[in-house]
N, C-alpha and C positions, 0 to 999 in steps of 0.2 A: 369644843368648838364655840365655846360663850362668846361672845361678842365678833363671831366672824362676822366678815363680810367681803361680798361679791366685786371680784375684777372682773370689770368690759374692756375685754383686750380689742383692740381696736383695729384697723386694718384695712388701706384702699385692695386689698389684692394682689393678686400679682401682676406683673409687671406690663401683661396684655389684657390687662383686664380693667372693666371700669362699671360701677353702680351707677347708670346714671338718675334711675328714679325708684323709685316704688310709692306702693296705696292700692286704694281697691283693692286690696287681694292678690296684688301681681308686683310682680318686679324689670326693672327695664334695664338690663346688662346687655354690655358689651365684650365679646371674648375677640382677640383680633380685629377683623373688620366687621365682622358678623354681630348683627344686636338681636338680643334675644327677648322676647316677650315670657315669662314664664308664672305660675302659681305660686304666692309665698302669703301666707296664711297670715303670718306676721303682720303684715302690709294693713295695720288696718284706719290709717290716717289716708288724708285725699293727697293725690299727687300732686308732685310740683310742678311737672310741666303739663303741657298742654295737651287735648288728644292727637291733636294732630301730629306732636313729634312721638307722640307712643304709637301711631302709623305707621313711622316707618320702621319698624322692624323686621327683620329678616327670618326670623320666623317666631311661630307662637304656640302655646304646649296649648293643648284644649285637650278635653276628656276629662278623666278621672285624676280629683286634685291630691289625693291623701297620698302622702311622702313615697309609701311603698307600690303605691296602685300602677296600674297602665294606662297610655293614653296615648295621645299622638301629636305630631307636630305639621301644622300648616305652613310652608315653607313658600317666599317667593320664587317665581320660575327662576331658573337655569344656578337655583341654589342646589349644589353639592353635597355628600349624606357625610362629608366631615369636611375640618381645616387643617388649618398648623398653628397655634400660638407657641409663648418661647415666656421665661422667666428667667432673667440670667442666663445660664449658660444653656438651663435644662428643654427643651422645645418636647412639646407633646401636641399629639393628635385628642382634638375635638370632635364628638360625634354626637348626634342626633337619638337617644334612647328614648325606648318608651315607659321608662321611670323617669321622663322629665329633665336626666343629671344631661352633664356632655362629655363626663370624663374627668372635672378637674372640681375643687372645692374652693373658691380662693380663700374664705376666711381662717385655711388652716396654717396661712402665710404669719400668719398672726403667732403661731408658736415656735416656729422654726430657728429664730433667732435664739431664742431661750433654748431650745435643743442644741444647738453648735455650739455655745457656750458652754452645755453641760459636755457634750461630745469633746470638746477642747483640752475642756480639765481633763477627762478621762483618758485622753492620749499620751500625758502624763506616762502613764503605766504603758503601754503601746497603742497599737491598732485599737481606737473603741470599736466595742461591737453594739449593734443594735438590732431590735427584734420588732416588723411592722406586721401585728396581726390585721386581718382584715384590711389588706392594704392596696385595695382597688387598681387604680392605674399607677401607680408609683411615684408619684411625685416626690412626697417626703423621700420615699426611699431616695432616691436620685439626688435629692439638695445633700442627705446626709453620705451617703456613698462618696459624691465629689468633693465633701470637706474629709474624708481620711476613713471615713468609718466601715467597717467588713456586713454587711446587710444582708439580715436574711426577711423576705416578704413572703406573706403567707396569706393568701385570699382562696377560698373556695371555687370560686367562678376558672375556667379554663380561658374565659373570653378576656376577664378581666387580666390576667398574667399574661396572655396574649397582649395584649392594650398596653399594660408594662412593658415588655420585653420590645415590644414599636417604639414609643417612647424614649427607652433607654438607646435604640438605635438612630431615630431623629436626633437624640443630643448628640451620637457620637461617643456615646461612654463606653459601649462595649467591653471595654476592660476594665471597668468596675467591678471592686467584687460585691457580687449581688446575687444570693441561690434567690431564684423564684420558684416558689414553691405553692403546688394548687395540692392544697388537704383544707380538713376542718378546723379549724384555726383552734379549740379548745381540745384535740386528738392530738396537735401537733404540740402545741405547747404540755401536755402532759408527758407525751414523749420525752420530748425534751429536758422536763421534769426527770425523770426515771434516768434519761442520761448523764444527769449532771450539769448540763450544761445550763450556764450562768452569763448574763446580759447587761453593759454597760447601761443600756437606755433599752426601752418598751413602750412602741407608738401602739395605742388602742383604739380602734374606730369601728364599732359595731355598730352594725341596723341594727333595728328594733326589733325585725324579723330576717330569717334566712335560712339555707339551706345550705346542706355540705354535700359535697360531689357524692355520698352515697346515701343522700337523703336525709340527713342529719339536720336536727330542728334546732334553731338557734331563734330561742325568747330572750331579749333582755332583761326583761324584768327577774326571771327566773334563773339566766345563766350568769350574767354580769357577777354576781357573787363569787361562784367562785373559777371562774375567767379571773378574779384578781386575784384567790388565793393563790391559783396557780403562777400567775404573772409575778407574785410575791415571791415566791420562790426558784422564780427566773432572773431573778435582778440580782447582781453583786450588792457587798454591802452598800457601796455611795451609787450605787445606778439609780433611775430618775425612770420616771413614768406620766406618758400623756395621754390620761381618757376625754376622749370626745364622744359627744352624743347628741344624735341629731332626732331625741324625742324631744323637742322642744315644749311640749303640755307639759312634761315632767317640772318641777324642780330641780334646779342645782344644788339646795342643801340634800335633796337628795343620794345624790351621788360623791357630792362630797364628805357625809358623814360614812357613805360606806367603805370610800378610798381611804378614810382615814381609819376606821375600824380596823381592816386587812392589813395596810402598811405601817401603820401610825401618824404621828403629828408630821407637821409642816407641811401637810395640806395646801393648795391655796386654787382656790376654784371658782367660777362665774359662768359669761358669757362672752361668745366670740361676735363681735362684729362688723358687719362692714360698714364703711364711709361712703357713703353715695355726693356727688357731684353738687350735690348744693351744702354739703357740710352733716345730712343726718346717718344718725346713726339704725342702723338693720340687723337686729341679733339673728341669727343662723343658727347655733347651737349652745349647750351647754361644754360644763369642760372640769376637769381636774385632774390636777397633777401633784406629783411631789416628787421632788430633786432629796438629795442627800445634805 
């Protein structure tokens, strides 16, 4: 990796969504018509607007700030405990968690294009298939489902595949093929391992911490390894792999010297971020990948 260096993939969001400020410590989004005041650790320039338009938000995470912690959200009267935003075709439900999230990430909009492309080539051959561990509410799955692709989703959470299986019904896809599937995401992919079974593309998106439906401890720092080895041996020759990681203290050469160890060369790794309303940029997470 001598002389690499970091891409900031860039990215307003999706297509109901808008950054309109950050600083102090917080960020001022907008999901639909709902603007949201929330913690981003990032933030650590003075904001561009004024307090008074950071007023009107419609609601604000207060509590405990660390990514994984809980906390709660101060909501204006006769506000609602979700919405509906839409991205293209895909429409998902927004909700109010006490991890802070609402359901959606936008800056993962930032890789999706690069995924349909490699999904394209890969149709080539037939139906590509792809494999979304840790794959929360489904979005990716659903952008890549409606370009041709056979998707299997694999999240530990029963709420979150619930949250999925909504989603895919707000859009209307129902007849997507899409196995939602709630197991341990490194149980499952070694299965799968054992069975043979082999993967055009492999979306990766672990917390830092977590749990699996029968208690099962999921460290990054500690499993991420070989979570790839196994990922390695899930993927066809030319299949393509996209790790995200939203330990943002971490390093990026971090994880890209270890993606590159496991898979090998053509690496190419950095940070995702969004665009906010007056032109700056807001990194969100780390990232790496590697196509065929």
């Amino acid at each position: 990796m001598s002389g690499h260096r970091p891409l900031i993939l860039t990215t307003k969001g999706l297509d109901d969504y808008a950054l309109l400020d950050s600083g102090n410590g917080r960020k001022l989004e907008k999901f639909g018509g709902v603007i949201l005041n929330r913690p981003e650790e990032q933030a650590i320039w003075t904001p561009r607007l004024s307090e008074d338009q950071w007023s009107k938000a419609d609601a604000i995470f207060t509590g405990d700030v660390d990514e994984e912690g809980a906390g709660r959200w101060k909501r204006r009267d006769g506000l609602g405990e979700g919405w509906i935003c839409e991205h293209g075709s895909v429409r998902f439900a927004c909700r109010f968690t006490s991890f802070r999230h609402v359901g959606a990430f936008p800056e993962q909009a930032a890789h999706w294009s690069w995924m349909l492309a490699k999904l394209e080539a890969a149709s080539a051959a037939g139906r590509p298939s792809l494999l979304s561990l840790f794959g929360y509410t489904g979005l990716a799955s659903l952008v890549a489902a409606e370009a041709g692709a056979e998707v299997t989703h694999v999240d530990a959470s029963k709420k979150a595949i619930a949250w999925a299986r909504e989603n895919q019904a707000l859009s209307r896809m129902e007849e997507l093929p899409i196995r939602w599937i709630v197991d341990d995401a490194g149980k499952f992919a070694a299965r799968e391992m054992r069975r043979g079974k082999r993967y055009d593309g492999i979306l990766l998106d672990p917390p830092k911490y977590g749990r699996g439906p029968k208690g099962e401890v999921w460290d990054l720092f500690r499993d991420l390894p070989e979570m790839l080895r196994l990922c390695k041996e899930l993927l066809k020759p030319a299949g393509f792999l996209i790790l995200t990681v939203y330990a943002i203290r971490a390093s990026y050469l971090s994880f890209h010297r270890l993606t590159e160890e496991v898979l090998g060369g053509g690496v190419e790794s950095g940070e995702l971020a969004l665009i906010d309303a007056g032109g700056g940029l807001l990194s969100t997470s780390l990232f790496a990948r590697r196509g065929a």
